[in-house]
Every structure is written in C-alpha cells, then in structure tokens.
N, C-alpha and C positions, 0 to 999 in steps of 0.2 A: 347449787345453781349451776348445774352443767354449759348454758351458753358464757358464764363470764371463767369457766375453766378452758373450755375451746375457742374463745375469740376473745374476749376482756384481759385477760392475763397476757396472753402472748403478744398481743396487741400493743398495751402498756407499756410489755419488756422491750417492747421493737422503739416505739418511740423513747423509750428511754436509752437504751441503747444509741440509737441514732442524735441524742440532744448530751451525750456524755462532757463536750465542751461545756456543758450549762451546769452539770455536775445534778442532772435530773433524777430522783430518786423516785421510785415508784413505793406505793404502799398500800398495797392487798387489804381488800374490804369487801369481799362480796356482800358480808350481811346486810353492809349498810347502803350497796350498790340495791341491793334486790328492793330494801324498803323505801329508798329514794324513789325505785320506777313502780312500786304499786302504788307512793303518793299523787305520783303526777299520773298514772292510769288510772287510780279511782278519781281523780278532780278532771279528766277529762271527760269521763263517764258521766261524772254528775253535769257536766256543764252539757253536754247530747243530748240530753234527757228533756223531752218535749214535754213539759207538763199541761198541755193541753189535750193528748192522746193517752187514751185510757191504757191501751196496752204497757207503754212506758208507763204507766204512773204506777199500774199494777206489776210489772216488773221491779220498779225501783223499791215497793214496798214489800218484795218477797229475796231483796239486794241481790237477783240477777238481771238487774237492768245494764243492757250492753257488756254482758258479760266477754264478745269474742268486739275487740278493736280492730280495723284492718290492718294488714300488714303498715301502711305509710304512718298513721296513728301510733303505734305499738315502737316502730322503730323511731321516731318523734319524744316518744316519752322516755325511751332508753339515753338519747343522744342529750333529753335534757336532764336526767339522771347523773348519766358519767360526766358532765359539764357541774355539776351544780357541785358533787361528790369529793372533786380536788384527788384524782388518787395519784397524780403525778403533783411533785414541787423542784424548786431548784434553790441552790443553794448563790447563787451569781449573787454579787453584789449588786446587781443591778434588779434583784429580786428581795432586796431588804431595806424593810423603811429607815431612817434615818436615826432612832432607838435601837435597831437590830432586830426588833422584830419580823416576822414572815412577813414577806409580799403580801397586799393587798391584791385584790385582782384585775384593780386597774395597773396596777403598775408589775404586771406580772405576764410572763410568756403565754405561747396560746397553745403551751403542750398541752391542757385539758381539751380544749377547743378540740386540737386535733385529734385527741381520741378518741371524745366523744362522736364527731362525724364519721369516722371508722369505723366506732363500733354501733352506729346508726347503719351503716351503708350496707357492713355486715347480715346484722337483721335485716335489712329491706331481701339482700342479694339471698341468706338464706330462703324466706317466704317465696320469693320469685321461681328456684329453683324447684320448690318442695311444694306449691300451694296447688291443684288440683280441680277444684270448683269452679265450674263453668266453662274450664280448658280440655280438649280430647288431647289423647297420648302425645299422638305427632305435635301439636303448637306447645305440650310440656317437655320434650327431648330439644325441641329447633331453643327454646329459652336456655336450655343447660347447656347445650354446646355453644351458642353466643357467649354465653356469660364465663366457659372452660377459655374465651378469648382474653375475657378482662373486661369489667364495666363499661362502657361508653360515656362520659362524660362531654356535656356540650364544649365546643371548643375556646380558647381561650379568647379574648376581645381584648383587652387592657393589658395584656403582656403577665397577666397572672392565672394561671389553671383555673376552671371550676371550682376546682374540690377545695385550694387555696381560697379561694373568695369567700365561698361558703364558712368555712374556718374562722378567717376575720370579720364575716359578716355576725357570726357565734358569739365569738367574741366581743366584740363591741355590745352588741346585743345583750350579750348577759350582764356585761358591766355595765351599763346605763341604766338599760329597763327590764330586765329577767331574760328569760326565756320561752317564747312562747313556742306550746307543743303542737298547735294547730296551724301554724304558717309552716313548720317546722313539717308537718305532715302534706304540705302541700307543697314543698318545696321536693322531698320524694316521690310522690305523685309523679311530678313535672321530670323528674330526672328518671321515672320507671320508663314512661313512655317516650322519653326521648329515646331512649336505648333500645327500647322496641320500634322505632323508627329507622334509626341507624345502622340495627339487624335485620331490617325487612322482615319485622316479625306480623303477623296478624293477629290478633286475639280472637279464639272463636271455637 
C-alpha cells in the first residue's frame, strides 16, 4: 500500500515524535490499516446505493456498484480507518486504567485523532492536486501552486485552530458514538472549497 508508506508512516513517526513526553509508541500495520478503509468504503458504497434505480441495482448485483468514491468520501473513509486502527498508544499513566491495563479511548490522548485527520487531509490535498476531470490545465496548475503555499484552513474563532477542533470534535465523536464517514466527507467538502475561496481559485 504505497499511500500509507509516503504519508501514513511518516506522518505517525512525526506525531510521535512530536508527543515523545507521552512516551507515544507508534506500531506499523498497513495490512490492517488497508482492510479497516475497504470496510468502511464497501459499507459506504452499500449505504449510496439507491435501490430504486435500476442502473444501481444492476451494478450492485455485478459488485461494481460505486466503484470510484469521490475524493471527500474516500479521504472520510481513510480518516475513519486510521481513527478506529489505534496505530499510535502511550504509555503515560494517565493513559492506564486503574488494573494497568491499556487506555480505554475515552480516557486516552487524541494522538490517533490527530493522525487520522492528517492523513484525511493528506488524501483530500493529494486528489486536489492530481484530480483532472472537468478542470482545464491552467485552474489545475493555479490549485497546485496554492496548495505549494499550505492548506488554507478557516480561521480560528474560540482561540483554537481549525484543524484542532476538527481533532476534538473526532475524537469525542468516536468515543460516544463512532465515527461517521459521511459528515466526515462533508466536512472536506466544506474545507476544499473554503480554500478555493481564499485562493481566488474558480473551478471550471
């Protein structure tokens, strides 16, 4: 799986790196990284799947129904992959229950959180740079030198970044009630086009 060697890995090592006070241990899993995001890309597929329209029905029964996801789906399903997966832990007493056993994930840091939305962001920011379909050359070069800036994220309102919110909002999220990949897809959505906003970009 080539994207979780060029962006899942190093990605990992950085936030682990960076949480070394927590004594954050990373632990390599692509196999189990790859079949986490075909679970939640085949169960969002099936849940698209309009069984009122014959083409879908006759897709779904030749199993390439919704075969291509768009980019904000696809990177939705990755972010709730690497969230679900745990490939980062910590060893902090403040991450072991009262037995010694591992952290629960309520009572645990949101280094997964945060690498899951990284390596969401990642995917969205590849497809942006690389996606082709329905864009002429020139609005595909004005996208890749914006983005050769650094993402644009909305500005902060509560004294906490974006991309922090988003993290704790993950988080929280996934310890109460899962992780849903379709708010999760529309939450990219919302963060593509802001950034095409704030580049004075046009799609066309």
């Amino acid at each position: 799986m080539q994207f979780y060697k060029d962006y899942v890995e190093p990605l990992a090592r950085e936030v682990e790196g960076k949480n070394s006070n927590r004594n954050a241990r990373y632990t390599p899993n692509p196999g189990g990284l790859y079949k986490a995001y075909l679970a939640k890309k085949t169960a969002l597929r099936t849940l698209m799947i309009d069984p009122n329209k014959k083409a879908d029905a006759e897709m779904q029964s030749n199993g390439d129904a919704l075969d291509f996801l768009d980019r904000h789906k696809i990177a939705a399903c990755f972010t709730a992959a690497v969230a679900e997966l745990r490939l980062l832990s910590s060893e902090n007493e403040d991450d072991q229950l009262e037995d010694g056993m591992p952290y629960s994930l309520w009572n645990s840091h949101r280094l997964n959180e945060q690498l899951a939305v990284l390596c969401g962001m990642n995917v969205l920011i590849m497809y942006m740079g690389t996606e082709v379909k329905g864009l002429n050359e020139s609005c595909i070069d004005d996208i890749r030198k914006a983005l050769g800036g650094g993402f644009k994220f909305p500005r902060a309102i509560t004294g906490k970044g974006c991309l922090d919110s988003i993290v704790r909002a993950l988080y929280f999220s996934n310890a109460i009630y899962g992780i849903n990949p379709v708010l999760l897809a529309v939450i990219y959505y919302l963060l593509e086009q802001y950034f095409y906003k704030e580049c004075n970009i046009i799609l066309n």
